[in-house]
PyMOL Python script that loads the backbone (N, CA, C, O; Angstrom):
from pymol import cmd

cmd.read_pdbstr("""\
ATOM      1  N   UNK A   1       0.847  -1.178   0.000  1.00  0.00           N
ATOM      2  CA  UNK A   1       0.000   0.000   0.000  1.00  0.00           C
ATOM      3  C   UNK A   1       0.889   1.236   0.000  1.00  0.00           C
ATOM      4  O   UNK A   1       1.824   1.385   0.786  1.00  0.00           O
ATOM      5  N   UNK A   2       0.575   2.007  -0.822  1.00  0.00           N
ATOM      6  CA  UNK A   2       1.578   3.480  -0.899  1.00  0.00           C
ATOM      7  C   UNK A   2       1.022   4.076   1.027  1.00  0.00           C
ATOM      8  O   UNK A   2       0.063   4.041   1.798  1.00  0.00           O
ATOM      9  N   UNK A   3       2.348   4.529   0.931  1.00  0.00           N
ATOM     10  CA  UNK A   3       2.763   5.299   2.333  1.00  0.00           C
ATOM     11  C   UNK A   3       2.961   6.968   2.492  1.00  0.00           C
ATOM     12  O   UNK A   3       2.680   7.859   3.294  1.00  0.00           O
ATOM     13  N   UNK A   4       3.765   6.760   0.935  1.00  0.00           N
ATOM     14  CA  UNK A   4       4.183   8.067   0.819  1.00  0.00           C
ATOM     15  C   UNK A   4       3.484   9.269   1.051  1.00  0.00           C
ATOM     16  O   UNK A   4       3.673  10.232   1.794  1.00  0.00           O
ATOM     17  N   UNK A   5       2.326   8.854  -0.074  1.00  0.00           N
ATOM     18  CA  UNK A   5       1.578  10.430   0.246  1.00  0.00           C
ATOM     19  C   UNK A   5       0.181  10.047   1.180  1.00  0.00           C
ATOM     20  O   UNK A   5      -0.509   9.036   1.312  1.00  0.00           O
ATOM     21  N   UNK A   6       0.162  11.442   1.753  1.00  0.00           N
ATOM     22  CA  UNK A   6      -0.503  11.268   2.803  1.00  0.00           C
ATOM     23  C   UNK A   6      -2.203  11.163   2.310  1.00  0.00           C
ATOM     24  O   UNK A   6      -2.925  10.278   2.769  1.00  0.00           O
ATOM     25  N   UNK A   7      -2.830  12.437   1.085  1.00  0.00           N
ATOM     26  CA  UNK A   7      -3.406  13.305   0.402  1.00  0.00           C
ATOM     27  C   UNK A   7      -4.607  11.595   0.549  1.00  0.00           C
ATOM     28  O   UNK A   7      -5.693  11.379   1.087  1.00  0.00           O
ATOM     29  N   UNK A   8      -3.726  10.834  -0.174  1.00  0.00           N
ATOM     30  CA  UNK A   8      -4.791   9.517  -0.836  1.00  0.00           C
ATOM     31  C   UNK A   8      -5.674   8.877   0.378  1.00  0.00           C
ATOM     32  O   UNK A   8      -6.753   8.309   0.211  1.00  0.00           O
ATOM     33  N   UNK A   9      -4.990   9.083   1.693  1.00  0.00           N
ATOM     34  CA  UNK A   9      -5.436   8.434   2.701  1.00  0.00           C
ATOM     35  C   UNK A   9      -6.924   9.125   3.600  1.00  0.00           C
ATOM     36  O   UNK A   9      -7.650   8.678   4.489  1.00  0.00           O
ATOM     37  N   UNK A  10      -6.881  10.395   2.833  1.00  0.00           N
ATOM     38  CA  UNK A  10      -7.769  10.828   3.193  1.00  0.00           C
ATOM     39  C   UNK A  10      -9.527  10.660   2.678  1.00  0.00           C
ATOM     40  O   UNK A  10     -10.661  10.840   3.124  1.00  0.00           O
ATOM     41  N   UNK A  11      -8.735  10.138   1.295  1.00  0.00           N
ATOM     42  CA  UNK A  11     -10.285  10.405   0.440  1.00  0.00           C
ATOM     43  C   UNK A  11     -10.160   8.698  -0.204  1.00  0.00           C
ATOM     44  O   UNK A  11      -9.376   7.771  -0.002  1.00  0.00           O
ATOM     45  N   UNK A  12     -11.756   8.950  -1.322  1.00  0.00           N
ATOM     46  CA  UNK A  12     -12.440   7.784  -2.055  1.00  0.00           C
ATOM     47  C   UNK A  12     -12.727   8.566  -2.894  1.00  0.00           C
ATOM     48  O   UNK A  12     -13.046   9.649  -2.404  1.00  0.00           O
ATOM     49  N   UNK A  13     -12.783   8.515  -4.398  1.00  0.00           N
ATOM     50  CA  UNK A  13     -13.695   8.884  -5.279  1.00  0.00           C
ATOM     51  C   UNK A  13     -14.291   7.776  -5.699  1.00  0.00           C
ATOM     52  O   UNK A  13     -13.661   7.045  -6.463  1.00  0.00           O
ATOM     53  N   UNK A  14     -15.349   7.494  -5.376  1.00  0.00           N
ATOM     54  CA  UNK A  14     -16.170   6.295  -5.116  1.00  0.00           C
ATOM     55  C   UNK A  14     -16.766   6.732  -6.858  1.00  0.00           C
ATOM     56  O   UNK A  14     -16.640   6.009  -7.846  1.00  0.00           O
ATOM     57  N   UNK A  15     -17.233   7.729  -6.824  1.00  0.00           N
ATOM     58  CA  UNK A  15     -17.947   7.940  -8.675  1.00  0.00           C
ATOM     59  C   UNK A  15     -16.876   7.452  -9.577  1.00  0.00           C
ATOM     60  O   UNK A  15     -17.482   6.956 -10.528  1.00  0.00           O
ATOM     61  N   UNK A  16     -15.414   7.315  -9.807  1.00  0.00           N
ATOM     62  CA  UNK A  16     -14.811   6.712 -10.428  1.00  0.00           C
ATOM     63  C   UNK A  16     -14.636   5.283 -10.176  1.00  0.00           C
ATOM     64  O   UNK A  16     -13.570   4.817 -10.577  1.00  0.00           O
ATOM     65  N   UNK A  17     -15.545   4.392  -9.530  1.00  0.00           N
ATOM     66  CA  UNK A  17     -15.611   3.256  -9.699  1.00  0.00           C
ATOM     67  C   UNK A  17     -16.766   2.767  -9.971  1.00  0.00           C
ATOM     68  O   UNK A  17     -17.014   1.563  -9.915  1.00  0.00           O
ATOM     69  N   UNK A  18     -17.730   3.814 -10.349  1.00  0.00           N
ATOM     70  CA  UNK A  18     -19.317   3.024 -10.673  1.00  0.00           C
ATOM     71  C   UNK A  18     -20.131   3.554  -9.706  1.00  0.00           C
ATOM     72  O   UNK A  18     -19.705   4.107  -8.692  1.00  0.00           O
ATOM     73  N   UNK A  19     -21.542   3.373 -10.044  1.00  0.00           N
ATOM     74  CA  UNK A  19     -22.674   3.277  -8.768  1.00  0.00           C
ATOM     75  C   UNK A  19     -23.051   2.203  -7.795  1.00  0.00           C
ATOM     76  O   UNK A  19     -24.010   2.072  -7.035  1.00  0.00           O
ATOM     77  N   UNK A  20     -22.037   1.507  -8.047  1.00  0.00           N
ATOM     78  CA  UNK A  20     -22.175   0.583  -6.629  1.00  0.00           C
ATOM     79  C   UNK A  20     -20.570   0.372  -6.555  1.00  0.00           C
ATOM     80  O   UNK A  20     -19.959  -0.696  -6.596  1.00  0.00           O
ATOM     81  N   UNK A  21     -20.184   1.360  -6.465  1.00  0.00           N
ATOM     82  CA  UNK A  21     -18.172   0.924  -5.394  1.00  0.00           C
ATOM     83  C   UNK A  21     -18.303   0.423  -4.481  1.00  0.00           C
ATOM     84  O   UNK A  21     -17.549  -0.505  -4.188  1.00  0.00           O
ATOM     85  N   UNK A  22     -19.446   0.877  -3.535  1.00  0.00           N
ATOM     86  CA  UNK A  22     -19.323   0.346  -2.327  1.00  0.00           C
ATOM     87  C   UNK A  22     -19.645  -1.242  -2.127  1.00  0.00           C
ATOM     88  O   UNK A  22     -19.708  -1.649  -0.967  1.00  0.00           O
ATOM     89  N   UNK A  23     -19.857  -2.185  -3.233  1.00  0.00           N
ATOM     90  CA  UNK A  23     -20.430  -3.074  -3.095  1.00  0.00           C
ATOM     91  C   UNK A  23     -19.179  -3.628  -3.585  1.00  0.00           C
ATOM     92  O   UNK A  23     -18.381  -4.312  -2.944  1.00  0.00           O
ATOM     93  N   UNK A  24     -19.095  -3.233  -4.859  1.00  0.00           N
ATOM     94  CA  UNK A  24     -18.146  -3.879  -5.935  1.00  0.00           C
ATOM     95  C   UNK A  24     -16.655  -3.970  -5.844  1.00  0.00           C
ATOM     96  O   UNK A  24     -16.050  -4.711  -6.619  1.00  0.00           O
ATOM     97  N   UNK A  25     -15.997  -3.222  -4.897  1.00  0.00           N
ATOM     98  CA  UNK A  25     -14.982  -2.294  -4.882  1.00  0.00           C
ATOM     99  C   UNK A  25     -14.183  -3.886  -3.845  1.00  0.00           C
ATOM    100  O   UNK A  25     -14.610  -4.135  -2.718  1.00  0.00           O
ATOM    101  N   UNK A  26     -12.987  -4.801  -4.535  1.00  0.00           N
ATOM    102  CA  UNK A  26     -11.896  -5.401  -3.444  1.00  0.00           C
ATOM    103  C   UNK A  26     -12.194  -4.935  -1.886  1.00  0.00           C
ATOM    104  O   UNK A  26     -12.262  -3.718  -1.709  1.00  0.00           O
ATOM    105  N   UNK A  27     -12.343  -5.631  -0.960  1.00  0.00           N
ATOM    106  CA  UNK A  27     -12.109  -5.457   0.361  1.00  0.00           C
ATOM    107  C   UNK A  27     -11.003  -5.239   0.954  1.00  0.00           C
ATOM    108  O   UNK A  27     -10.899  -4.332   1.780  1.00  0.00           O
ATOM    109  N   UNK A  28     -10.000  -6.035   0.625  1.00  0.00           N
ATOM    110  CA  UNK A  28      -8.462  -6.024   0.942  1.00  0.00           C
ATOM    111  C   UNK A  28      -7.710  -5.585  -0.156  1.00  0.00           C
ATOM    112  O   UNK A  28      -8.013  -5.966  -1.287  1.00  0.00           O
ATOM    113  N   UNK A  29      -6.325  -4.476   0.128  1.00  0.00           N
ATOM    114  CA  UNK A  29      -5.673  -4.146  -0.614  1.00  0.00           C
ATOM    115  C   UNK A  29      -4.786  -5.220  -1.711  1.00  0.00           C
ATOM    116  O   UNK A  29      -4.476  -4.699  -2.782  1.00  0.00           O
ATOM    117  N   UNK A  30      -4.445  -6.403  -1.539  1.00  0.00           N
ATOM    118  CA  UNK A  30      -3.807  -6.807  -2.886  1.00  0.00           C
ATOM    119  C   UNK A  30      -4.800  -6.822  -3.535  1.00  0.00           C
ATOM    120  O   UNK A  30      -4.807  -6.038  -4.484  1.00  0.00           O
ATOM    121  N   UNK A  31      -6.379  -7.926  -3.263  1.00  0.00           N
ATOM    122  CA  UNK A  31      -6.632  -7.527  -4.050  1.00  0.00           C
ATOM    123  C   UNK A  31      -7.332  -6.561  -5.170  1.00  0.00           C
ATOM    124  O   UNK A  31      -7.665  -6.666  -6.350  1.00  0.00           O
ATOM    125  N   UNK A  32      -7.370  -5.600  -4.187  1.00  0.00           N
ATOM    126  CA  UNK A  32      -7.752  -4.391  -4.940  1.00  0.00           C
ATOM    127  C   UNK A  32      -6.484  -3.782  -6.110  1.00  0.00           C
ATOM    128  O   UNK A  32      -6.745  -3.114  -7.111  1.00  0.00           O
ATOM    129  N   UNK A  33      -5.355  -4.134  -5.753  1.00  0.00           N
ATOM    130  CA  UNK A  33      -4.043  -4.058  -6.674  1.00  0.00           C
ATOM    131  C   UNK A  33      -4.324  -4.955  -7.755  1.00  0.00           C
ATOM    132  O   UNK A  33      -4.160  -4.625  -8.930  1.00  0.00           O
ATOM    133  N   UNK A  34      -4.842  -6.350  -7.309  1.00  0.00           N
ATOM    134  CA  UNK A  34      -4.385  -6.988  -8.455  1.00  0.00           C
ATOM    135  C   UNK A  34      -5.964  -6.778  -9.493  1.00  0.00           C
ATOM    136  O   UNK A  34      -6.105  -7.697 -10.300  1.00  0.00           O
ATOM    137  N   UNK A  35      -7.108  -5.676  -9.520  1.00  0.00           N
ATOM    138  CA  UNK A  35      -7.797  -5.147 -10.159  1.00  0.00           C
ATOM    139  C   UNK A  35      -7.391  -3.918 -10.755  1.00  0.00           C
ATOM    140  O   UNK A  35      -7.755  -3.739 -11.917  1.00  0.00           O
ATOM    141  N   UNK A  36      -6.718  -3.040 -10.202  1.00  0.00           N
ATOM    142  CA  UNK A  36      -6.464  -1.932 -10.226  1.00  0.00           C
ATOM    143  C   UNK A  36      -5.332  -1.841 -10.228  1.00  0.00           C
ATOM    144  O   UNK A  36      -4.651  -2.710  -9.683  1.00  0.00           O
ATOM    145  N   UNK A  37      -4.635  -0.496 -10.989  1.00  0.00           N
ATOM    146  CA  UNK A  37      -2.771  -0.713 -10.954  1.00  0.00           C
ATOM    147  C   UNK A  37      -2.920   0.451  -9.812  1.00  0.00           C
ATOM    148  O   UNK A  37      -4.001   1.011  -9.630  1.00  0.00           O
ATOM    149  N   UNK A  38      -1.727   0.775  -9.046  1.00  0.00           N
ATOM    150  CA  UNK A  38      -1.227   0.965  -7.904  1.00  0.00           C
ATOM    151  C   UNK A  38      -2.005   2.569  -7.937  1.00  0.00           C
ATOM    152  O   UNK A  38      -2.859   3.099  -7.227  1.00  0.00           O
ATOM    153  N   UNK A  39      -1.301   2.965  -9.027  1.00  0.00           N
ATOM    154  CA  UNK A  39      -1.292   4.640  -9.538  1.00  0.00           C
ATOM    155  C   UNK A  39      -3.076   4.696  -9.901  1.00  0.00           C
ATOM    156  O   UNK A  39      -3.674   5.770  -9.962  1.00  0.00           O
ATOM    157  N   UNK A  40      -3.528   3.800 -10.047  1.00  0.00           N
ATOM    158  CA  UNK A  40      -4.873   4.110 -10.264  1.00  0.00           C
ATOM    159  C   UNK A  40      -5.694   4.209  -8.846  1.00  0.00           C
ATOM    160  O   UNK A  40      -6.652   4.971  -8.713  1.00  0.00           O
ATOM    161  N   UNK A  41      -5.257   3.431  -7.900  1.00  0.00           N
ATOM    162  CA  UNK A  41      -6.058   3.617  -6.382  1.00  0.00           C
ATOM    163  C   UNK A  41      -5.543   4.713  -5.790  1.00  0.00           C
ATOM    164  O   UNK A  41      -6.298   5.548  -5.292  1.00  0.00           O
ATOM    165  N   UNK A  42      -4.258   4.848  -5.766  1.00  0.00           N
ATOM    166  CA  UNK A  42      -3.429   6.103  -5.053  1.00  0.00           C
ATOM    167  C   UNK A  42      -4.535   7.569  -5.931  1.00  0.00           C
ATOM    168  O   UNK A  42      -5.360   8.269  -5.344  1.00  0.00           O
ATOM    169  N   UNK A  43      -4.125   7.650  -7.584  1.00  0.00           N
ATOM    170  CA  UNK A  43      -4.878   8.948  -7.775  1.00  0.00           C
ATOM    171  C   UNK A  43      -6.394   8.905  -7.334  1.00  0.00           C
ATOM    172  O   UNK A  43      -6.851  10.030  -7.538  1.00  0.00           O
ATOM    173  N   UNK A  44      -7.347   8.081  -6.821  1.00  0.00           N
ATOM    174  CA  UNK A  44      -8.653   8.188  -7.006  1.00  0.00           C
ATOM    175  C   UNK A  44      -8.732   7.885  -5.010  1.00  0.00           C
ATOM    176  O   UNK A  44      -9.857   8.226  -4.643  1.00  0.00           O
ATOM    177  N   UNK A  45      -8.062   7.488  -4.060  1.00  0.00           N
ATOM    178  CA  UNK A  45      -7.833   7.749  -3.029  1.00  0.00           C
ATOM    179  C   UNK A  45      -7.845   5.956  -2.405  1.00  0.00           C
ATOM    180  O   UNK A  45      -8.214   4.897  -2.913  1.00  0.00           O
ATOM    181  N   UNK A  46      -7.334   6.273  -1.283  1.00  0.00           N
ATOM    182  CA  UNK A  46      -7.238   4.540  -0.605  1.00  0.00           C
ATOM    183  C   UNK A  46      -7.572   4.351   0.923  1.00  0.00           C
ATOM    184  O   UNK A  46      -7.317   3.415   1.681  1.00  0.00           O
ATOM    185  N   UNK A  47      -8.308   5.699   1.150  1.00  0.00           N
ATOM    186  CA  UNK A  47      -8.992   5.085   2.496  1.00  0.00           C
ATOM    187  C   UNK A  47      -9.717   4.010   2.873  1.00  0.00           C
ATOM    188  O   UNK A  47      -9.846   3.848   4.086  1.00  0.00           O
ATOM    189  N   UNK A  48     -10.312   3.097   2.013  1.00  0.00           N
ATOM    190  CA  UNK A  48     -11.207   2.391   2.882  1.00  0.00           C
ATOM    191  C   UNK A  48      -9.963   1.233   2.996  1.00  0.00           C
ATOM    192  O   UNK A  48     -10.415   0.191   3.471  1.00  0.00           O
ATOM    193  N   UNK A  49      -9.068   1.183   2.801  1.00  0.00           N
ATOM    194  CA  UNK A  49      -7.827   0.185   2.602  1.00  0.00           C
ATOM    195  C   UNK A  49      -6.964   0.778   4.388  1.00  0.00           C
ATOM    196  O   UNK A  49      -6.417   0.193   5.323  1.00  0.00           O
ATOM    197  N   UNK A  50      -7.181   1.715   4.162  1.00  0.00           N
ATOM    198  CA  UNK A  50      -5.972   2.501   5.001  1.00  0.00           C
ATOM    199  C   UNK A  50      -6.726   2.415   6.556  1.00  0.00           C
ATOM    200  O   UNK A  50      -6.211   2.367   7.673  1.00  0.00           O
ATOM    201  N   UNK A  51      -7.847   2.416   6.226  1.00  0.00           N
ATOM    202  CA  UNK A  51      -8.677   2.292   7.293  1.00  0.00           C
ATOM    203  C   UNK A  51      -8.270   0.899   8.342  1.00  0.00           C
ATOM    204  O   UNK A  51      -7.970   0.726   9.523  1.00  0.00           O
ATOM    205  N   UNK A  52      -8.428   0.239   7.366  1.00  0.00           N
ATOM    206  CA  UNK A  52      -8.170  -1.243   7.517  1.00  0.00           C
ATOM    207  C   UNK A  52      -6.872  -1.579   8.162  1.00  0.00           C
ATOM    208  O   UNK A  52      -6.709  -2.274   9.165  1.00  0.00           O
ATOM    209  N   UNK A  53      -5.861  -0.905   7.345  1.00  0.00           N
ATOM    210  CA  UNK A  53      -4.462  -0.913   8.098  1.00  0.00           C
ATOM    211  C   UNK A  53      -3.742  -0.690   9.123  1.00  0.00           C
ATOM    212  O   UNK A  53      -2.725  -1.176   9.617  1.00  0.00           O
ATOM    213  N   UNK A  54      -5.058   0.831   9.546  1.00  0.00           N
ATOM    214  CA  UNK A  54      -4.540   1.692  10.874  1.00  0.00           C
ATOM    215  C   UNK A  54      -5.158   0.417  12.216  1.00  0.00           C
ATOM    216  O   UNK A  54      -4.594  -0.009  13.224  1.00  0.00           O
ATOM    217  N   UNK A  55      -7.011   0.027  11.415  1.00  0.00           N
ATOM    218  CA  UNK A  55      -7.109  -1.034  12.423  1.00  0.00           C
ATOM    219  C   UNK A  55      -6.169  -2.320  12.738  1.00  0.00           C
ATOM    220  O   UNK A  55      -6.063  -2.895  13.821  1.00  0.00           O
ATOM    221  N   UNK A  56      -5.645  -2.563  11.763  1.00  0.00           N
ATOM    222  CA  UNK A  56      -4.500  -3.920  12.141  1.00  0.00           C
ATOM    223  C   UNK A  56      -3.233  -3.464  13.101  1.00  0.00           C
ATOM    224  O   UNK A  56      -2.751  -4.012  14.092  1.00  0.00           O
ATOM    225  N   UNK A  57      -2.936  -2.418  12.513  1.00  0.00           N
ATOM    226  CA  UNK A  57      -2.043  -1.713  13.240  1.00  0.00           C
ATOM    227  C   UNK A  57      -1.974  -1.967  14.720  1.00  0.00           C
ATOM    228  O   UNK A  57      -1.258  -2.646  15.456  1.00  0.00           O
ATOM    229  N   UNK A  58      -3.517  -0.746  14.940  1.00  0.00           N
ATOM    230  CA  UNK A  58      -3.922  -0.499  16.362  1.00  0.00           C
ATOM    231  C   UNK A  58      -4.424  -1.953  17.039  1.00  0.00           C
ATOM    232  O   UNK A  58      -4.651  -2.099  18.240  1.00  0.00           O
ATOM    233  N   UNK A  59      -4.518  -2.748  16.258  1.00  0.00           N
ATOM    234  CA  UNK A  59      -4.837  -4.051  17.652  1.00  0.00           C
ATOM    235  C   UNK A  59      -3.710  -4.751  17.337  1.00  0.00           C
ATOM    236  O   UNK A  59      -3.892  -5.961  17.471  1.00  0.00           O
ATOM    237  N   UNK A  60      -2.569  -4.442  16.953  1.00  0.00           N
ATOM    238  CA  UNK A  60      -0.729  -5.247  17.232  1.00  0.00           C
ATOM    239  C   UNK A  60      -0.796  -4.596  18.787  1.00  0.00           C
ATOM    240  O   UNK A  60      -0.675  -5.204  19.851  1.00  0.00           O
ATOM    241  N   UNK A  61      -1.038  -3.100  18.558  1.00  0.00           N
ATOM    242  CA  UNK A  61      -0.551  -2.204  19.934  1.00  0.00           C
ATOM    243  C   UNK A  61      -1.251  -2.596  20.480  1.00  0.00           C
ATOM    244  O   UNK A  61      -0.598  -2.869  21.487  1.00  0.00           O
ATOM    245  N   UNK A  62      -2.703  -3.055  20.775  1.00  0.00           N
ATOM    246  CA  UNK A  62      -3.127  -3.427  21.951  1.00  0.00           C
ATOM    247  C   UNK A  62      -2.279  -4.789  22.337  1.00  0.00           C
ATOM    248  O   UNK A  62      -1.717  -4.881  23.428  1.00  0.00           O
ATOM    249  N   UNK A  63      -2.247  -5.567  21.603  1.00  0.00           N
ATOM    250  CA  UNK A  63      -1.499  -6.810  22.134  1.00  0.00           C
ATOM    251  C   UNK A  63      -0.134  -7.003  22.897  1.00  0.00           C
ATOM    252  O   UNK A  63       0.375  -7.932  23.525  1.00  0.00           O
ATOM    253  N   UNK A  64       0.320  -5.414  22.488  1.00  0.00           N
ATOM    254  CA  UNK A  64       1.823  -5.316  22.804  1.00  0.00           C
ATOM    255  C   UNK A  64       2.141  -4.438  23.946  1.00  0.00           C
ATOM    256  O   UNK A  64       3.164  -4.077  24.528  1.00  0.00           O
ATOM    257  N   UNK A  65       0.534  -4.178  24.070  1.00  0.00           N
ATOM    258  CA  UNK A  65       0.374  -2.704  25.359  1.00  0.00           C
ATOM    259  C   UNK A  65       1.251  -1.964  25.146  1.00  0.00           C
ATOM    260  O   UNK A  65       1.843  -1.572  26.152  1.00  0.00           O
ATOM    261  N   UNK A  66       1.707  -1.471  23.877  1.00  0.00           N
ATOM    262  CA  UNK A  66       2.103  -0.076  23.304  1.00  0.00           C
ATOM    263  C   UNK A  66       1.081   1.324  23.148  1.00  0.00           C
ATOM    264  O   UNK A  66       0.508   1.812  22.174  1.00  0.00           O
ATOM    265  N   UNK A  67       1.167   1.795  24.917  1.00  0.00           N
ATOM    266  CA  UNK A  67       0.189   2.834  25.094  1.00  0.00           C
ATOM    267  C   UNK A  67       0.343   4.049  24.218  1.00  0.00           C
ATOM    268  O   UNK A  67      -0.577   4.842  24.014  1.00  0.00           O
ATOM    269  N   UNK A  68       1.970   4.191  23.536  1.00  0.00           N
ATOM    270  CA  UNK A  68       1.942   5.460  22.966  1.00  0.00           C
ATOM    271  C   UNK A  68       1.364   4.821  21.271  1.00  0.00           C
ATOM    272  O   UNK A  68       0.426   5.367  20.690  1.00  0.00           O
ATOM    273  N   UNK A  69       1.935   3.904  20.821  1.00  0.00           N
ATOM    274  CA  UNK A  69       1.386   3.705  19.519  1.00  0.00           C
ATOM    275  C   UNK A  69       0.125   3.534  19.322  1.00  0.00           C
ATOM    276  O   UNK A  69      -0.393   3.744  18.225  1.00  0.00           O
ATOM    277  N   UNK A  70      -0.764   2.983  20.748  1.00  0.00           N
ATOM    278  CA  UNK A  70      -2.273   3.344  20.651  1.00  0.00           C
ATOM    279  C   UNK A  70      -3.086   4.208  21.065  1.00  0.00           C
ATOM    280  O   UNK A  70      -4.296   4.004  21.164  1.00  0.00           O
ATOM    281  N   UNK A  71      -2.564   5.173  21.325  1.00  0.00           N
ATOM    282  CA  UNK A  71      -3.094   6.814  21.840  1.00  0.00           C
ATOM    283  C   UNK A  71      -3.035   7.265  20.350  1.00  0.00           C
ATOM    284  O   UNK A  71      -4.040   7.723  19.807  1.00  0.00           O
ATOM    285  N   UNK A  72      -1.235   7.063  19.352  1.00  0.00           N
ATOM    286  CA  UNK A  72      -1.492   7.684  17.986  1.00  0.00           C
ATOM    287  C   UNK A  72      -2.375   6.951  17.165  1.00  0.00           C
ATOM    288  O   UNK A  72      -3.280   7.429  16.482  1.00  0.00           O
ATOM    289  N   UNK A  73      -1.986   5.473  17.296  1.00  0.00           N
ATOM    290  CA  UNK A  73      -3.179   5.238  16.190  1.00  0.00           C
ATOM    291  C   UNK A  73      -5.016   4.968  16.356  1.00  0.00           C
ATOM    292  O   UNK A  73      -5.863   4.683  15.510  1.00  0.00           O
ATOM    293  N   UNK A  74      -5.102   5.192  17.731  1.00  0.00           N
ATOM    294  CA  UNK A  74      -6.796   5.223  17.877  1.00  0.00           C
ATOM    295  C   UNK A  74      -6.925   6.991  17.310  1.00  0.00           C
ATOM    296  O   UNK A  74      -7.933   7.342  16.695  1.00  0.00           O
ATOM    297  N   UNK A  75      -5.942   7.851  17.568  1.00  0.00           N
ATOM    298  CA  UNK A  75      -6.293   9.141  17.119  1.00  0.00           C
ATOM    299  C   UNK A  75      -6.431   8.977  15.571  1.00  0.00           C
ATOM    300  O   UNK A  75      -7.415   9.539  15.090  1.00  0.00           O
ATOM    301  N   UNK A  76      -5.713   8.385  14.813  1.00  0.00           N
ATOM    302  CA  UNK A  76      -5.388   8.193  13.423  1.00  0.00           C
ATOM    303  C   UNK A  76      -6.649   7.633  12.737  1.00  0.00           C
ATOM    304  O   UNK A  76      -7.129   8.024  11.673  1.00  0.00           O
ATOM    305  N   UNK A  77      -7.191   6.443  13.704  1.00  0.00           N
ATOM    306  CA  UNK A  77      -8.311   6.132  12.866  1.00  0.00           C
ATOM    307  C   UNK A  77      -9.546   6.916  12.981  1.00  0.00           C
ATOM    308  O   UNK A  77     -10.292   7.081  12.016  1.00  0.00           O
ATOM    309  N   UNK A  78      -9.699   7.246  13.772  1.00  0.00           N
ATOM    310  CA  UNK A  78     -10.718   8.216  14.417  1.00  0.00           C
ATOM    311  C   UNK A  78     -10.820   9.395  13.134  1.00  0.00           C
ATOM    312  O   UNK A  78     -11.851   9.648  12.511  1.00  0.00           O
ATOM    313  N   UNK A  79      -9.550   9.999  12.931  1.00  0.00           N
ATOM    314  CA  UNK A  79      -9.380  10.673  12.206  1.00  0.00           C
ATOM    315  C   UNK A  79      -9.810  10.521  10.794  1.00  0.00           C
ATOM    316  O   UNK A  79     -10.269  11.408  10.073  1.00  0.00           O
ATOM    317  N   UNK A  80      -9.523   8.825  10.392  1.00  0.00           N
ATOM    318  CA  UNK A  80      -9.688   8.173   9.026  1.00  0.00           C
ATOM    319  C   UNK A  80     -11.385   8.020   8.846  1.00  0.00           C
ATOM    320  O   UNK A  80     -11.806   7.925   7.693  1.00  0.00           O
ATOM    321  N   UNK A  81     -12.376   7.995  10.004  1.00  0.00           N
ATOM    322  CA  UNK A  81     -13.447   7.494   9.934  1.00  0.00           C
ATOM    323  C   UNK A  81     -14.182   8.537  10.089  1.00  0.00           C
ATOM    324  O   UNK A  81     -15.404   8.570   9.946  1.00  0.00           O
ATOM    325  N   UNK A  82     -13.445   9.471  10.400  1.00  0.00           N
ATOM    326  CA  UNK A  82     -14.150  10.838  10.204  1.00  0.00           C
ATOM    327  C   UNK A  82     -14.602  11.728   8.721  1.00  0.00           C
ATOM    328  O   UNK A  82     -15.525  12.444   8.332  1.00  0.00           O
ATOM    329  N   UNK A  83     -12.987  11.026   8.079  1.00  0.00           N
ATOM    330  CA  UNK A  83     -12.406  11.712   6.456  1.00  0.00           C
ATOM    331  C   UNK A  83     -13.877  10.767   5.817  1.00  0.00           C
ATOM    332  O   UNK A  83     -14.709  11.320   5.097  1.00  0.00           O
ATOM    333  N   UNK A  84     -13.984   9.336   6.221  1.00  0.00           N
ATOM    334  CA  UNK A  84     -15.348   8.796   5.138  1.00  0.00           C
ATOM    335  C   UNK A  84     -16.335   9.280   5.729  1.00  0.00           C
ATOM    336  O   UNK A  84     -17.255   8.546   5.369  1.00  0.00           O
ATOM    337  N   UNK A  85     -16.727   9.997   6.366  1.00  0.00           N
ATOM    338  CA  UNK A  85     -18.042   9.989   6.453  1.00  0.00           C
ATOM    339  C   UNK A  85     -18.256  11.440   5.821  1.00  0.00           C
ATOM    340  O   UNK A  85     -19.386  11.622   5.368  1.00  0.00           O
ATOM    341  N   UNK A  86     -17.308  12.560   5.711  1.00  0.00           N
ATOM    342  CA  UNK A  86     -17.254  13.782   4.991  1.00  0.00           C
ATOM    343  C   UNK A  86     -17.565  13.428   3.243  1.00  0.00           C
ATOM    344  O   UNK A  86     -16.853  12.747   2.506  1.00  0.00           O
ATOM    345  N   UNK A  87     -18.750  14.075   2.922  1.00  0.00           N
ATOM    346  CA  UNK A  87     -19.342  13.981   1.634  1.00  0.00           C
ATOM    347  C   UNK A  87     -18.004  14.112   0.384  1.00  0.00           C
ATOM    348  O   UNK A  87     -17.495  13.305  -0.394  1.00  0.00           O
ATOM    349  N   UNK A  88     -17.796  15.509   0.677  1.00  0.00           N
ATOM    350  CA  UNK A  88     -16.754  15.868  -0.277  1.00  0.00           C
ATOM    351  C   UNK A  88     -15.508  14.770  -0.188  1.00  0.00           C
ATOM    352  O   UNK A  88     -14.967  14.421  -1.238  1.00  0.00           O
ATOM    353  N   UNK A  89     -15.093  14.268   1.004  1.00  0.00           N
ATOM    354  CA  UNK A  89     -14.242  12.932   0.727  1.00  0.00           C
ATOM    355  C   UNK A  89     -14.698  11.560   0.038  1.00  0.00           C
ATOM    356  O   UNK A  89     -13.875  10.962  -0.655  1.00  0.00           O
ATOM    357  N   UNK A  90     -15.657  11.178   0.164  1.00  0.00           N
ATOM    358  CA  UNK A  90     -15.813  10.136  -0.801  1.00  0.00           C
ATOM    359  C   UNK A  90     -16.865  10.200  -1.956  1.00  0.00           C
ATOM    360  O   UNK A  90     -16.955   9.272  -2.760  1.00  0.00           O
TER     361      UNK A  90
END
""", "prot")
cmd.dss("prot")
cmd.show_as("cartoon", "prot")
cmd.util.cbc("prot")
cmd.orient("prot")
């Protein structure tokens, strides 16, 4: 999953995948790669992927009782689940 830029993690352009993305659209990032080339999810956005990631993330840290990595990443997703529910983001 691209890391680099931050911009993609924020949004979905869900209208560039049809009227039902939300149905149709890979659940998990490969294989949403192996539908889509890399540069095509990155320009059109990869939150509902990233979403996913911050949650895997954040329950390593619970397991590891890494209080600071789960103070940042419950803020992070919080943050991510905020960006989908904003119209203009997806």
């Amino acid at each position: 999953m691209p890391l680099k830029g931050k911009p993609p993690r924020h949004y979905i352009d869900l209208d560039h995948y049809g009227d039902s993305a939300w149905q149709t659209l890979p659940r998990y990032w490969l294989d949403a790669e192996a539908e889509y080339t890399t540069d095509t999810l990155t320009a059109y956005g990869i939150l509902p992927w990233h979403l996913l990631r911050v949650k895997e993330q954040l329950t390593d840290a619970f397991m590891q009782k890494d209080i600071k990595s789960i103070l940042r990443l419950s803020a992070d997703l919080g943050h991510r689940v905020g960006d989908a529910h904003v119209p203009l983001h997806c």
